[in-house]
C-alpha positions as CSV (number, residue, x, y, z in Angstrom):
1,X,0.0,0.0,0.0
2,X,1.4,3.5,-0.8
3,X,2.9,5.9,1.8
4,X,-0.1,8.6,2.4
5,X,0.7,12.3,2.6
6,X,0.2,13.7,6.6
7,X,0.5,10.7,7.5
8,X,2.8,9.1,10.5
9,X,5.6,7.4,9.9
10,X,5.5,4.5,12.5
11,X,7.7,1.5,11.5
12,X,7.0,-2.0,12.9
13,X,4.2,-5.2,13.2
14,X,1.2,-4.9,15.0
15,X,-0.2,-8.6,15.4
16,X,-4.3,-7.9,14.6
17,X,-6.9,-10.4,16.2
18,X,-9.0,-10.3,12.2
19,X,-12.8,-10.4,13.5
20,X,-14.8,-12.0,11.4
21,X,-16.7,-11.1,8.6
22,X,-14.0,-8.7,7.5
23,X,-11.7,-8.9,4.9
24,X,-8.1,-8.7,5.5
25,X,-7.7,-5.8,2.8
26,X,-10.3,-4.0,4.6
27,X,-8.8,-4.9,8.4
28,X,-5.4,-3.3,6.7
29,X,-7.2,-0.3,6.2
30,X,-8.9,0.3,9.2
31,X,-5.7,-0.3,10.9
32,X,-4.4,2.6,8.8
33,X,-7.2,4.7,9.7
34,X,-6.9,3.7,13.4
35,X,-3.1,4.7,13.6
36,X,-2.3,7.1,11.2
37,X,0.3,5.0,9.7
38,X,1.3,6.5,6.4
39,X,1.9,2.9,4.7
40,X,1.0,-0.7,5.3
41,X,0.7,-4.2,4.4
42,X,-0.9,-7.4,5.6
43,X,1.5,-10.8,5.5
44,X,-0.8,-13.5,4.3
45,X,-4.5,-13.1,3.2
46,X,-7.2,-14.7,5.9
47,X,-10.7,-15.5,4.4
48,X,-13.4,-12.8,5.7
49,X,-15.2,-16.3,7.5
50,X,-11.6,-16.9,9.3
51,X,-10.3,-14.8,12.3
52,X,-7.6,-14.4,14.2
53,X,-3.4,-13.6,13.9
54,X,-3.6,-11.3,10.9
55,X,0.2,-9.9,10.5
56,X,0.4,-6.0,9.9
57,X,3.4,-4.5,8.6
58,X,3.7,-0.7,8.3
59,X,6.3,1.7,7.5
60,X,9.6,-0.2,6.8
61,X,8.2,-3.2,8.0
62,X,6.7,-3.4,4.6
63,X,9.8,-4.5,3.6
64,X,10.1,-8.1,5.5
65,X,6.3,-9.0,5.0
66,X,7.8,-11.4,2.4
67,X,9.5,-13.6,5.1
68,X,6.6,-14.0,7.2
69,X,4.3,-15.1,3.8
70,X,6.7,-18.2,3.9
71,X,6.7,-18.6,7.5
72,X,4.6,-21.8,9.2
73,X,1.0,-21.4,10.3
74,X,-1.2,-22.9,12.8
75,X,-5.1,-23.1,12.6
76,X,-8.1,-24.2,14.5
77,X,-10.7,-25.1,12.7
78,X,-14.6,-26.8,13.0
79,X,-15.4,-28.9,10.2
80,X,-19.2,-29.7,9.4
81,X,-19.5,-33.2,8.4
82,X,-22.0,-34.5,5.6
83,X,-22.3,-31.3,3.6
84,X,-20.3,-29.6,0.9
85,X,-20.6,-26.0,0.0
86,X,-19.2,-24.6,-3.3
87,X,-16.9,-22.3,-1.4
88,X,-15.8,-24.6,1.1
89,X,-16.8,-22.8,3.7
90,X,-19.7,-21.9,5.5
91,X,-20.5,-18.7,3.3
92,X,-21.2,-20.6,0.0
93,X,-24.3,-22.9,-1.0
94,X,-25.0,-25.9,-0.2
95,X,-23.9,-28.3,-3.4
96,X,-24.0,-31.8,-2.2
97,X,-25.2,-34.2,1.5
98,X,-24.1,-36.9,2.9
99,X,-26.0,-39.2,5.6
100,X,-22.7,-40.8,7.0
101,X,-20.8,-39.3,9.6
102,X,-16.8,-40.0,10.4
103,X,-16.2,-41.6,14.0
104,X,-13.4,-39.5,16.1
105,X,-11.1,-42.5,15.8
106,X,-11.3,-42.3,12.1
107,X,-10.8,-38.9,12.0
108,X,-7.5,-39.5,13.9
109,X,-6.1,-42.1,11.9
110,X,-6.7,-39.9,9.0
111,X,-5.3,-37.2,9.9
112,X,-2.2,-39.2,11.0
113,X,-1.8,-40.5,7.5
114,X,-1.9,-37.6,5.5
115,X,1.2,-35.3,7.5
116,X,4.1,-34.3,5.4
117,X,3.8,-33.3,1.8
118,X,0.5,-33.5,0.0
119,X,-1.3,-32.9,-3.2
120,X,-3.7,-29.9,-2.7
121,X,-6.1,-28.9,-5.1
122,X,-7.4,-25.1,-4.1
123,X,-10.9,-24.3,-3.7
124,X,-12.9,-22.9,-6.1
125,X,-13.0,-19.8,-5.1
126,X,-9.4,-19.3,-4.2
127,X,-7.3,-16.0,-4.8
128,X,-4.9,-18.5,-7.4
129,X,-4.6,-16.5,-10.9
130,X,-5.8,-18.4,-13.8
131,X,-4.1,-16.5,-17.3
132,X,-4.0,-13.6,-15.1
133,X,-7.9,-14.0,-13.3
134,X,-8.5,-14.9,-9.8
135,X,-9.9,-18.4,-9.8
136,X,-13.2,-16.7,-7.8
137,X,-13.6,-14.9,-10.5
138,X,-14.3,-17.5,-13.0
139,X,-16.1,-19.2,-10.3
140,X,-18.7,-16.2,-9.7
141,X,-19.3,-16.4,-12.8
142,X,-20.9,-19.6,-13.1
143,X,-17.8,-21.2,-14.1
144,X,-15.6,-24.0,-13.0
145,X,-11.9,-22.5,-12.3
146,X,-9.2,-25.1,-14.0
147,X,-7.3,-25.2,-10.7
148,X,-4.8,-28.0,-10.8
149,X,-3.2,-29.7,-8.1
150,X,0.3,-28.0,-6.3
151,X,2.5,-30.0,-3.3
152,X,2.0,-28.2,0.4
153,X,3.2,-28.9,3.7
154,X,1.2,-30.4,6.1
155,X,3.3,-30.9,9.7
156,X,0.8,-32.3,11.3
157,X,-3.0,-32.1,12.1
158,X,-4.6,-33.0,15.8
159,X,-8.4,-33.6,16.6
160,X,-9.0,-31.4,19.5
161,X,-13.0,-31.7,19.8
162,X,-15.9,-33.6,18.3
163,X,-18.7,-32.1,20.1
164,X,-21.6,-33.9,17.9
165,X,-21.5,-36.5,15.3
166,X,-22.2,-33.1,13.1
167,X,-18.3,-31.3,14.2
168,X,-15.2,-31.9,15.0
169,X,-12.3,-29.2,15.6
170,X,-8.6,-29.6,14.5
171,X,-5.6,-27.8,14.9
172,X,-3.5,-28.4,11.6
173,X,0.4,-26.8,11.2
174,X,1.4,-25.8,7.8
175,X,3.5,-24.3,5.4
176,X,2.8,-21.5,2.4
177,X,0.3,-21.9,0.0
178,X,-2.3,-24.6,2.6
179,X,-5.6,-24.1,2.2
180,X,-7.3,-25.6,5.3
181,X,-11.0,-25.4,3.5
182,X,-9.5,-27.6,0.6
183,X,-7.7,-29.7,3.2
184,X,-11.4,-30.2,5.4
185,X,-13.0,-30.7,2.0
186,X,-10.4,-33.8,1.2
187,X,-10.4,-35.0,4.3
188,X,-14.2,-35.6,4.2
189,X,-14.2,-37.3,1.4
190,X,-11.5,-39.5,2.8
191,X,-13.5,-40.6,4.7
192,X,-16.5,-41.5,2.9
193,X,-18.5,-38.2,2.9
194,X,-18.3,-35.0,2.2
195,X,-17.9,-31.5,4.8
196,X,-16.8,-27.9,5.1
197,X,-15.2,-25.7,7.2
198,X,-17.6,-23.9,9.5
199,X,-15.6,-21.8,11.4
200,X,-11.7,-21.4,11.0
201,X,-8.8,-18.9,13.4
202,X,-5.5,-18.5,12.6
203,X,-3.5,-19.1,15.8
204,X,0.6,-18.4,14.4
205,X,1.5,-16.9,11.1
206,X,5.2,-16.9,11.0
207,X,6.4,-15.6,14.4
208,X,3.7,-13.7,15.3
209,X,1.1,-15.5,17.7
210,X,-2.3,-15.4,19.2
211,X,-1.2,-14.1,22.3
212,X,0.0,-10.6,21.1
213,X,-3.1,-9.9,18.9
214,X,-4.9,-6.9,19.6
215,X,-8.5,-6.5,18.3
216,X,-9.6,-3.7,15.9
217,X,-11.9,-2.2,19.3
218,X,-8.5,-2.3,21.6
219,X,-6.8,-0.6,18.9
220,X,-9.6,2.1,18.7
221,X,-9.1,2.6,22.2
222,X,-5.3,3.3,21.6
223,X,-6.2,6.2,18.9
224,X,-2.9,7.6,18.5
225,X,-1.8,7.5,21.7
226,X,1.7,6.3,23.2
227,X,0.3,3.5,24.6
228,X,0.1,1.8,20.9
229,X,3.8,1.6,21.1
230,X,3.2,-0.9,23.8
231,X,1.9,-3.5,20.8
232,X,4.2,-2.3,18.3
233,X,6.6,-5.1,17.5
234,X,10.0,-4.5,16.0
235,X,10.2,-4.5,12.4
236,X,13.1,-7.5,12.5
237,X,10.7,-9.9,14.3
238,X,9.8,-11.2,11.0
239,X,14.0,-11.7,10.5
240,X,14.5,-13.7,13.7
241,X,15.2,-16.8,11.8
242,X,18.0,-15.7,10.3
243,X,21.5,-14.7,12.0
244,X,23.0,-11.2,12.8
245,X,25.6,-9.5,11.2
246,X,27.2,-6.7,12.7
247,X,28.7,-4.0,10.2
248,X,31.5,-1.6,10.9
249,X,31.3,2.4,10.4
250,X,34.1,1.9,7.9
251,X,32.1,0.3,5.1
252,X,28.4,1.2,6.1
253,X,28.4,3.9,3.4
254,X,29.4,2.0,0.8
255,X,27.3,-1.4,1.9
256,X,24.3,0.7,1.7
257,X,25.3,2.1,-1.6
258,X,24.9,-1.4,-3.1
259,X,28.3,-2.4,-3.0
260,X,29.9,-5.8,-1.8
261,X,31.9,-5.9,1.1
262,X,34.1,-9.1,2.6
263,X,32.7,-11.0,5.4
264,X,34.9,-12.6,7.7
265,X,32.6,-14.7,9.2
266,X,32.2,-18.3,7.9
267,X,28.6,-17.9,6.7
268,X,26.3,-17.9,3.6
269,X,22.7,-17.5,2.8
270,X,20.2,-14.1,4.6
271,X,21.8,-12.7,7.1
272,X,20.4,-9.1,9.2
273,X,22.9,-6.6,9.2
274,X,23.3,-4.4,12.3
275,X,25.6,-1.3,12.8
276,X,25.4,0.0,16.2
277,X,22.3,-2.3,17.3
278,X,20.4,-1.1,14.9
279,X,18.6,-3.0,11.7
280,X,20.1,-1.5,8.4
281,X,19.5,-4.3,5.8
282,X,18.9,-7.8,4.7
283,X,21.5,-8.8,3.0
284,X,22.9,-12.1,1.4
285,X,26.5,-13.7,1.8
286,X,27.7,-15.7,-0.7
287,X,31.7,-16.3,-1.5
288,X,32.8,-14.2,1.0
289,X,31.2,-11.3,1.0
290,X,27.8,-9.5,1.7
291,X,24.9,-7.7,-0.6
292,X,22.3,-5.8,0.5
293,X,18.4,-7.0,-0.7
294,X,16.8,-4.5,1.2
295,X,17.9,-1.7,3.2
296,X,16.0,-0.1,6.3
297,X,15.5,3.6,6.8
298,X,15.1,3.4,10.7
């Protein structure tokens, strides 16, 4: 999103609790609204049904929402067993029933089966582009969306609660790309019948977690007072998976031109480069020496 003129210029990641109902490009923006930030970005789209850990970046931050896209995730979901919707989810219409309904125990053993990599087909209405068209899209039109299976991570899926012979809630862990309503949609039919997600919350997206959300009323409260500072996370949480590396005075400038400088360090791949405790750049090393990818103005 672009920087907005009389804006503020506050860098960091505020970790919003999503209510549901709301979309996240609409969440972004009343977090704008709520702050004053003059630019911002969400890190990792959640469905307007789903709620929960909804990443903000703003300011510089902006700059590392990349990292936390490809970070892991953690979900709770309900599924609603013997029913398929055409979304998935508990928004769309009702396209198909089924009389038969999974025991727990089944459940269990097939979610115990299916961890590690898997073949995912998205749902129909999915954000994937088709020659350049969202898939939902082509599916509001009437049409069926050519949406061909792509590997994901699955690292691992629990059965938390089946209240009724109608639900059942489960935490699943994933990587980039999962889509939990395609992954409750298989998972019925694995076992013989069909389902959706009724109700789905992000819990972790990356390193942020559920436990340092604030909701879109809290933050309303806050205004622009100093007290927001208090949820304000620094913009390198999103680069605490990858090592530090201090820069010297001597060769700042001419790092932060662009130029290569020698690392002395045995060490390749991202690294975070700090002069005087303070975030500057990411930066790769490779053969010995260090480039900048991007470079902070903090």
């Amino acid at each position: 999103m672009p920087r907005r003129r009389g804006r503020l210029p506050i860098n960091g990641w505020l970790v919003l609790d999503k209510p549901e109902g709301l979309t996240s490009a609409r969440a972004l923006a009343r977090v704008l609204a709520l702050t004053g930030a003059a630019k911002g970005g969400h890190a990792g789209t959640l469905d307007p049904l789903a709620t929960g850990v909804l990443p903000i970046a703003l300011g510089e931050a902006t700059k590392t929402v990349g990292r936390v896209m490809d970070g892991a995730k953690l979900y709770r979901f309900t599924v609603r067993w013997g029913e398929a919707r055409d979304t998935d989810d508990a928004a769309g219409r009702v396209t198909g029933t089924s009389p038969l309904r999974p025991a727990p125990e089944a459940v269990r053993a097939a979610l115990a089966a299916q961890a590690g990599e898997i073949l995912q087909t998205p749902p129909a209405y999915a954000a994937v582009k088709l020659a350049g068209e969202r898939a939902y899209a082509v599916a509001r039109r009437g049409e069926t969306p050519d949406l061909q299976p792509r590997r994901v991570r699955l690292d691992g899926a629990t059965l938390v609660d089946a209240p009724d012979a109608d639900h059942a809630t489960i935490e699943l862990a994933c990587g980039k790309g999962f889509y939990v309503r395609a992954f409750a949609r298989d998972l019925a039919r694995a076992l013989g019948t069909l389902g959706h997600v009724a109700a789905l919350r992000r819990l972790k997206s990356g390193p942020f977690t559920e436990s340092a959300a604030i909701s879109l009323e809290r933050l309303a409260d806050l205004g622009h007072s100093p007290a927001l500072a208090e949820h304000l996370l620094p913009v390198d949480t999103a680069l605490a998976d990858i090592p530090v590396l201090p820069i010297p005075d001597t060769v700042l400038d001419r790092f932060l031109c662009g130029q290569a400088v020698r690392v002395l360090r045995a060490m390749d791949g991202p690294v975070r480069v700090m002069a005087e405790g303070r975030l500057v750049a990411l930066a790769e090393v490779a053969a010995g020496e260090v480039r900048p990818v991007r470079v902070f103005n903090l």
